[in-house]
LUMTOR-292975 format. One record per residue (C-alpha): x, y, z. Coordinates in nm, 2 decimals. Each point is the difference from the previous one (the first is absolute). Layout:
<torros>
       u       v       w
       X       Y       Z
...
</torros>
This chain:
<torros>
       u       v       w
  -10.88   -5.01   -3.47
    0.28    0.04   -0.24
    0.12   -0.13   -0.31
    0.29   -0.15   -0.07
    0.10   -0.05   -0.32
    0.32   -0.22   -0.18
    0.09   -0.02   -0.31
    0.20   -0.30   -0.09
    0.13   -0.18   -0.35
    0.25   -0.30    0.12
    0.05    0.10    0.32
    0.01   -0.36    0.16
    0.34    0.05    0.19
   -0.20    0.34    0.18
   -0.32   -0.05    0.03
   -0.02   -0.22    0.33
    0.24    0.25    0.12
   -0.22    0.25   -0.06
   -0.35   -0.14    0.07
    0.18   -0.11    0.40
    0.08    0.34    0.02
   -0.32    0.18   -0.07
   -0.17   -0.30    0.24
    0.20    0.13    0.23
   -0.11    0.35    0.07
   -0.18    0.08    0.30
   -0.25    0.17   -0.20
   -0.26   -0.23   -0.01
   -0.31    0.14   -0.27
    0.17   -0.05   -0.38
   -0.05   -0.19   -0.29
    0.26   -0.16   -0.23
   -0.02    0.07   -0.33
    0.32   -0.17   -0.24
   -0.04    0.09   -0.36
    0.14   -0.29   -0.14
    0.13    0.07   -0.37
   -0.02   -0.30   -0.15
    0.32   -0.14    0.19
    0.19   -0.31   -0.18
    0.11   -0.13    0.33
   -0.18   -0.12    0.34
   -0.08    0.32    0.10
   -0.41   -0.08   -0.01
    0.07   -0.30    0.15
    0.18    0.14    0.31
   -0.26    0.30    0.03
   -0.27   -0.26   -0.03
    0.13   -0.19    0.36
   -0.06    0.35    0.17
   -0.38    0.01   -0.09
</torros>
């Protein structure tokens, strides 16, 4: 298994881009790891719909 790991800090208009395209891969065995930095926009909130 591998780690992947994403920082983020306000990163709402990337971060769906960004979770589709690791969701994506063909290599199934990973984890998703976003380091959110206490964003001031919905970036949680869009993360949270991919758990």
């Amino acid at each position: 298994m591998i780690s992947i790991i994403i920082p983020s800090y306000n990163s709402e208009k990337y971060i769906a881009l960004t979770l589709d395209s690791v969701c994506a891969q063909t290599y199934r065995d990973f984890e998703v790891l976003v380091m959110n930095d206490c964003s001031q926009d919905h970036t949680a909130e869009i993360v949270s719909a991919y758990t």
